[in-house]
C-alpha positions in Angstrom: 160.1 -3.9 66.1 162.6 -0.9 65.0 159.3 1.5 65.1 158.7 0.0 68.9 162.3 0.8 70.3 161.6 4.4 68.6 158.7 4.8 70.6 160.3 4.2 73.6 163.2 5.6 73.4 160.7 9.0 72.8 158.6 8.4 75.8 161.6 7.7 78.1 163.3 10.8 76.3 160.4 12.9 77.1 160.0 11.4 81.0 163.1 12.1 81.7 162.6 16.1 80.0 159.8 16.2 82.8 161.3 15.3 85.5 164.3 17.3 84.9 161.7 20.5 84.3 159.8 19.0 87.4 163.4 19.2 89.5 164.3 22.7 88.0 160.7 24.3 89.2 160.9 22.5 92.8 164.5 24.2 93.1 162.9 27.4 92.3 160.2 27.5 94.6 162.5 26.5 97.1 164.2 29.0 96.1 161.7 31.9 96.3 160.2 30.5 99.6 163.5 30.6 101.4 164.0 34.2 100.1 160.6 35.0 101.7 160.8 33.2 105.0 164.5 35.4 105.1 162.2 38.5 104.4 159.7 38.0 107.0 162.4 37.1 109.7 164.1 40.5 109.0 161.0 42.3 109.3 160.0 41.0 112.7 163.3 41.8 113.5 163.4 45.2 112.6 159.8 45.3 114.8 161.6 43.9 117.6 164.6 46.6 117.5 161.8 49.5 117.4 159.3 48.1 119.8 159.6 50.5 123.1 161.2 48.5 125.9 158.9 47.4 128.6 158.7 48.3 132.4 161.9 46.7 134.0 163.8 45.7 131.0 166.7 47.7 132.2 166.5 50.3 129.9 164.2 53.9 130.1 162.5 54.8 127.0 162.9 58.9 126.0 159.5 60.4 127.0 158.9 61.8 124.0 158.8 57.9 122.4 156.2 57.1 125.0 153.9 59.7 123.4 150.6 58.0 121.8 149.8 58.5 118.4 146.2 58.7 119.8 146.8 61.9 121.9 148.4 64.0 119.4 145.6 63.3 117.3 142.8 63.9 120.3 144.8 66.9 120.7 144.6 68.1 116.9 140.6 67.3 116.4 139.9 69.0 119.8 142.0 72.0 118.2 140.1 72.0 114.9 137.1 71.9 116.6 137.8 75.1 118.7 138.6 76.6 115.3 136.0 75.8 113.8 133.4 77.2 116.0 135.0 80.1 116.0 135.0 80.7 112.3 131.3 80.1 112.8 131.1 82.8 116.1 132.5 84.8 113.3 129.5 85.3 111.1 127.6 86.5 114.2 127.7 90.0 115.7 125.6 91.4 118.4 121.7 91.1 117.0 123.2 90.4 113.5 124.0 87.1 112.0 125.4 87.6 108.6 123.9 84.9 106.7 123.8 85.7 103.4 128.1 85.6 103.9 127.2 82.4 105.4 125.4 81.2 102.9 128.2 81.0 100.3 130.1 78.8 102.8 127.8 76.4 104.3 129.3 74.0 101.3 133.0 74.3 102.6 131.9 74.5 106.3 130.1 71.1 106.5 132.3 69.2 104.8 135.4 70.6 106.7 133.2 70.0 109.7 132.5 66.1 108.6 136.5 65.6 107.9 137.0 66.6 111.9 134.1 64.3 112.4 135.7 61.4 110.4 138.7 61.7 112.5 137.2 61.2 115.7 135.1 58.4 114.4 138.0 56.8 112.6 140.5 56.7 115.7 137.6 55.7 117.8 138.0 58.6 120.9 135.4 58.0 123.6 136.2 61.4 125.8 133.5 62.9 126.7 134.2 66.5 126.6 135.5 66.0 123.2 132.0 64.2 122.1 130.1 66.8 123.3 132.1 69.7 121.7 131.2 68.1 118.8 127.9 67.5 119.1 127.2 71.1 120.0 129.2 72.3 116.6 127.1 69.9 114.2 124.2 71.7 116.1 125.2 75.0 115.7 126.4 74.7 112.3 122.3 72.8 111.3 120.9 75.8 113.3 122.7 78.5 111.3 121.7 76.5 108.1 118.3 76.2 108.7 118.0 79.9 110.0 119.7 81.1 107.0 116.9 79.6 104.6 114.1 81.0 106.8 116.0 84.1 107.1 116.1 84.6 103.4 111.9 83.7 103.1 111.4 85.9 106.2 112.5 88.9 104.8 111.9 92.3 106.7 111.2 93.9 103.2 107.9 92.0 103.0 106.2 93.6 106.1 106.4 94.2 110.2 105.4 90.7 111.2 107.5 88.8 108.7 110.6 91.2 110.1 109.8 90.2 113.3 109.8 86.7 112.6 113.2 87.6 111.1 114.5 89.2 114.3 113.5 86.2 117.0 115.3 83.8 114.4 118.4 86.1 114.3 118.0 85.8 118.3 117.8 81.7 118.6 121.5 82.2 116.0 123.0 85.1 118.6 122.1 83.2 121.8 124.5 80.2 120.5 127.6 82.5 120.8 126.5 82.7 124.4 127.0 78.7 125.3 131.0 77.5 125.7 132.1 74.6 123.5 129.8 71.9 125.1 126.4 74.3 124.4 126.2 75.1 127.9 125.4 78.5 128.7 128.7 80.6 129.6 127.8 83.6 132.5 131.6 84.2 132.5 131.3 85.7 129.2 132.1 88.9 129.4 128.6 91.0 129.1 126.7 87.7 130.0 124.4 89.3 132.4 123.7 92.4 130.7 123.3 90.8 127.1 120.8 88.1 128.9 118.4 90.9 130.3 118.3 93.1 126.5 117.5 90.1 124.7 114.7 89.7 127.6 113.6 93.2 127.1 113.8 92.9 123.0 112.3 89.7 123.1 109.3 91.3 125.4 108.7 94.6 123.3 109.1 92.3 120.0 106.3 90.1 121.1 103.9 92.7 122.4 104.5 94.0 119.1 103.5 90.9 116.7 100.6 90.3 119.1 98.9 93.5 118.3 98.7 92.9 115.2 96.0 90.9 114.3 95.7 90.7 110.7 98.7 88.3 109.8 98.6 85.1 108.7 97.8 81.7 110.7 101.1 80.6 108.9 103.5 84.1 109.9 101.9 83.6 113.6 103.3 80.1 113.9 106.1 80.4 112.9 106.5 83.5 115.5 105.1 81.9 118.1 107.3 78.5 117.9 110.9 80.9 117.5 109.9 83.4 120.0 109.5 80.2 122.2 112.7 78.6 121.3 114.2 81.7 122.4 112.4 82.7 125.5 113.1 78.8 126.9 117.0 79.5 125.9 116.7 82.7 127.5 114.9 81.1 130.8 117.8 78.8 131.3 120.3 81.8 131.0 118.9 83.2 133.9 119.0 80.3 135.8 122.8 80.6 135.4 122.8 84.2 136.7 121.0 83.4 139.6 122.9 80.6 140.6 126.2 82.7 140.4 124.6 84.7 142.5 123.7 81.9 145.3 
């Protein structure tokens, strides 16, 4: 009977331990949740006090806080951009494209060029202009890339043809620097007209060249033939231009 009573007077000893344990972890959750709720109230708050004030609330927000994020950032990537094509306008002069410089920057160049592109992809701008500048640099910058491999197998040391397959891909580089930002042809550029007739000419006397020889291989021919033709089409469409300025 005594050993009972112990028993019991244990288990009511040890209820009464949890429910007191029980009570102080309720009081702190209370606690912490109350703390919380007063956290989240002060932070809306605060939103509230810096949210701009609508139309006809009474009271005129400073211009400058009406600025978008968006717009300074849609200025910046359009201002990168413009930088960045001419750094690559840089590497061209006259006839010359100076790809082995180039060369040991098309690393740095792309991925600078795929930062401005994560920008505009990220913050989601839909202008067109600003699409289209871009679209014409990632095509400039793969057309200097591309021409500076063939340029380097193409090499005027290894013969006539080969040089002149060398000189129409140097042309297809040059005749990029003569499009504006979008990769339309520019005849406000100053020299337009008269650089659009030279290449013409050069283009001519560079074919009539290649052609006489008959000797060269299927493979050199081609590859004249098919950059020759990129460039007389870009050519054609330059002297479109002309003649419409003139109409």
């Amino acid at each position: 009977m005594k050993a009972y009573r112990i028993c019991l007077f244990v288990i009511l000893a040890l209820i009464q331990f949890c429910c007191a344990r029980s009570k102080n972890m309720l009081e702190v959750m209370v606690a912490k949740e109350s703390k919380l709720l007063r956290s989240m109230e002060e932070a809306v708050q605060a939103a509230a006090r810096r949210r701009p004030n609508k139309p006809g609330s009474g009271r005129k927000t400073p211009i400058s806080r009406r600025k978008k994020p968006s717009t300074n950032l849609s200025s910046q990537a359009r201002r990168h951009l413009r930088r960045f094509l001419r750094c690559l306008r840089g590497f061209i002069h006259d006839t010359t494209f100076e790809y082995m410089k180039f060369s040991s920057r098309i690393s740095d160049l792309s991925e600078e060029l795929a930062g401005i592109e994560a920008i505009i992809n990220e913050y989601g701008y839909s202008r067109k202009t600003l699409l289209q500048q871009l679209k014409f640099t990632k095509h400039m910058l793969r057309v200097m890339i591309d021409s500076t491999e063939l340029m380097q197998f193409y090499e005027p040391e290894n013969g006539l043809a080969q040089g002149l397959v060398f000189k129409v891909i140097q042309l297809n580089v040059r005749l990029l620097t003569m499009c504006d930002s979008r990769g339309n042809p520019n005849p406000y550029k100053k020299g337009y007209e008269n650089d659009v007739y030279r290449f013409v000419n050069l283009l001519a006397s560079w074919r009539d060249l290649f052609r006489a020889r008959t000797q060269e291989p299927a493979s050199t021919k081609l590859a004249f033939e098919q950059y020759s033709g990129q460039a007389w089409r870009t050519l054609r469409v330059m002297l479109r231009k002309i003649i419409e300025n003139i109409q």
